[in-house]
C-alpha positions in Angstrom: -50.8 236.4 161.6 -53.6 234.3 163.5 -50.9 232.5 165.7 -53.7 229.4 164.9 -56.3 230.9 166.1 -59.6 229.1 164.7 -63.1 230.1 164.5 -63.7 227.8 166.9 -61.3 229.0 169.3 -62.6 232.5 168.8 -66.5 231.4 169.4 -65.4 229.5 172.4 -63.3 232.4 174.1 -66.4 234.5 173.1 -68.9 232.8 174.5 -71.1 232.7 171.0 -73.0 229.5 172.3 -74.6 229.1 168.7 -71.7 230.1 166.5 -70.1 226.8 168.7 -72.8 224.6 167.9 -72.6 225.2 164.2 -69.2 224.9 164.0 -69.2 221.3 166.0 -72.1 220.5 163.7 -69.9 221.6 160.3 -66.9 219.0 162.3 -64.4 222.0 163.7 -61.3 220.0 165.0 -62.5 220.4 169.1 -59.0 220.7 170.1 -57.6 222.8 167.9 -55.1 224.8 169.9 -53.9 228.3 170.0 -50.0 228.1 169.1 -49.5 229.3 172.5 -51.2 225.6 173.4 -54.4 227.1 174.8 -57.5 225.2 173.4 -61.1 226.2 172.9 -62.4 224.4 176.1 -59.9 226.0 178.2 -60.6 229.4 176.7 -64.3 229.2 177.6 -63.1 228.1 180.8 -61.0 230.9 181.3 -63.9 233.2 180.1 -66.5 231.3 182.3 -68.6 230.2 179.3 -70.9 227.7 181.2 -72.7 226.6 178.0 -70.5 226.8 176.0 -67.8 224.7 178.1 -71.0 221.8 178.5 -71.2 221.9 174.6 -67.3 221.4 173.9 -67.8 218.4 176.4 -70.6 216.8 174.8 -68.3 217.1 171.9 -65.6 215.1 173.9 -63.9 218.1 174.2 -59.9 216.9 176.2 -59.6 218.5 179.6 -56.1 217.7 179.6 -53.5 220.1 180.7 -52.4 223.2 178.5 -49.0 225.1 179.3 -51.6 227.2 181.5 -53.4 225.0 183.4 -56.2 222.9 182.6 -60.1 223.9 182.1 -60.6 223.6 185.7 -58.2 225.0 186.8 -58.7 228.1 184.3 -62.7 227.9 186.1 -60.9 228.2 189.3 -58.4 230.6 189.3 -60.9 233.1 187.6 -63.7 232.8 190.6 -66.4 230.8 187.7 -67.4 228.6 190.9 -70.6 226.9 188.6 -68.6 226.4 186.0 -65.3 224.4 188.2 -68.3 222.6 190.1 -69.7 221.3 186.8 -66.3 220.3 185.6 -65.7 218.3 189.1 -68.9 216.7 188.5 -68.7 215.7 184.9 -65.6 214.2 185.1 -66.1 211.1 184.3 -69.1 211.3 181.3 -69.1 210.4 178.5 -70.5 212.5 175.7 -73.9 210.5 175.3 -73.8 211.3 179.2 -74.6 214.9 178.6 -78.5 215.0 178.7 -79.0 218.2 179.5 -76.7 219.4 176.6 -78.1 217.0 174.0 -80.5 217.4 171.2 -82.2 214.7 170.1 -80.8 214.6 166.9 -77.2 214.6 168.1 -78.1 211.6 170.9 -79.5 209.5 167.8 -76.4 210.3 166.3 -74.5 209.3 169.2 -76.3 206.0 169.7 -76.1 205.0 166.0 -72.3 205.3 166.0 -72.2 203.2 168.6 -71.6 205.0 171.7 -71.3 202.7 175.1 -74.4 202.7 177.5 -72.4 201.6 180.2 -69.2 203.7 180.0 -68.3 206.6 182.5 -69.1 207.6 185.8 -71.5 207.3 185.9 -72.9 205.8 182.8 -75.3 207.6 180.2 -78.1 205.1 181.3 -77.7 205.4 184.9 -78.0 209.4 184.2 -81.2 208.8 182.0 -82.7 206.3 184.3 -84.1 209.2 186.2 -83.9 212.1 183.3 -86.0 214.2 181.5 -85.8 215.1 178.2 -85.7 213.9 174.6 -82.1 212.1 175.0 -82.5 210.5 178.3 -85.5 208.9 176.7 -84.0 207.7 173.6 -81.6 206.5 176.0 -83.7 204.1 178.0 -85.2 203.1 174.8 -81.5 202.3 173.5 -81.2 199.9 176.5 -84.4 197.8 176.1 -83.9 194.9 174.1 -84.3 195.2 170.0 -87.7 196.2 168.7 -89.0 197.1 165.7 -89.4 201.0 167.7 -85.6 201.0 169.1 -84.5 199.6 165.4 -83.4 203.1 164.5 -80.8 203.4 167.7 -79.1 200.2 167.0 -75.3 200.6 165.6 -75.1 199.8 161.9 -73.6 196.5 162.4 -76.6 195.2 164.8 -79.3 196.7 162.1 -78.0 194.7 159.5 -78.2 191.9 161.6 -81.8 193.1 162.0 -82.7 193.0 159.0 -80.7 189.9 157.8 -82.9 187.9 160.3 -86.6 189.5 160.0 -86.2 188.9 156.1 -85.1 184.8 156.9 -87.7 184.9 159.3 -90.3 186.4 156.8 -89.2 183.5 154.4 -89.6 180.8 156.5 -93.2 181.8 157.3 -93.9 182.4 153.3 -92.3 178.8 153.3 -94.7 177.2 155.5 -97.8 178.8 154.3 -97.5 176.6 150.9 -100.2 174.6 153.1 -103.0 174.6 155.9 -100.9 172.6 158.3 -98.0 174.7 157.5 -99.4 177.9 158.2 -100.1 177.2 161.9 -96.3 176.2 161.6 -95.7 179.3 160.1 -97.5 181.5 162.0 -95.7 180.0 165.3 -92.3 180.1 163.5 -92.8 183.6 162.9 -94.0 184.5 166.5 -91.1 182.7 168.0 -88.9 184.8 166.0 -90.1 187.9 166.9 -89.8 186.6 170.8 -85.6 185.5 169.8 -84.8 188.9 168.1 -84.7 191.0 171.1 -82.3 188.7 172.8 -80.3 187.8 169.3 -79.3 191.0 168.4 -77.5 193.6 170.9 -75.8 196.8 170.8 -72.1 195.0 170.4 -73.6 192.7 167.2 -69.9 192.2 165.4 
């Protein structure tokens, strides 16, 4: 009898950093508790899995209370002082706020789904205004208005918008180009567009 122990759980109270990161990957349930209540953030915790405690966060791991204590206080009580400090200090992120833990790949993902700039404390932009690294720079290129080279970090809903304009705007120019004075109609039509796009489509595009 596993008492609901999951693979997971058991990378996590480990400390197998990569077993972790496959199994977040694959979509392990991230707070998938031990019956006794104990979770796989609070056992890495407990453990003093630095690493692997950042990547459960990342994941939007809960730091809520378990019948014995919560992840900080599991840090505490065991003498992991880098580990409690980084838990005081990421309090309030959000996972897209988690640069140093972030691939690329995953902050893409992140930023396609539709993860909030400006949520947390403090916010995933004001972290990558001054960060280095692959996801602090997709993330200031997230924040810049629409462009044909931050298309691909646009939510779904505000790509389709994208697209829905460029092709109406692509028309109108094929429209105007039926003559000579259209196409100097045409060409302005189509630069004008391209000026409006950045400020007609945004991250929240409904």
């Amino acid at each position: 009898m596993n008492c609901g122990t999951t693979p997971l759980y058991i990378a996590s109270q480990e400390g197998q950093l990569e077993c972790v990161r496959l199994l977040l990957e694959a979509g392990a349930a991230i707070d998938q508790a031990k019956q006794n209540g104990a979770t796989p953030l609070f056992m890495a915790c407990l453990n003093g899995h630095l690493d692997v405690g950042k990547l459960l966060s990342s994941y939007g791991a809960s730091r809520a209370a378990t019948p014995f204590g919560t992840p900080e206080e599991a840090a505490n009580r065991q003498g992991h002082a880098d580990l409690a400090a980084w838990l005081v200090a990421s309090r309030g992120w959000t996972p897209l706020a988690h640069l140093e833990t972030l691939t690329a790949a995953r902050a893409t993902a992140l930023l396609r789904s539709g993860a909030s700039l400006h949520e947390g404390e403090p916010t995933p932009l004001r972290r990558a205004a001054g960060g280095e690294g692959e996801a602090a720079a997709l993330i200031r290129r997230a924040a810049a208005p629409w462009s044909s080279a931050s298309h691909s970090l646009f939510p779904a809903a505000a790509r389709a918008r994208a697209a829905l304009l460029v092709r109406s705007i692509y028309e109108i120019h094929e429209r105007y180009h039926l003559d000579s004075a259209g196409a100097t109609n045409g060409i302005a039509a189509l630069d004008f567009g391209h000026c409006v796009l950045g400020f007609a489509i945004t991250r929240e595009t409904q």
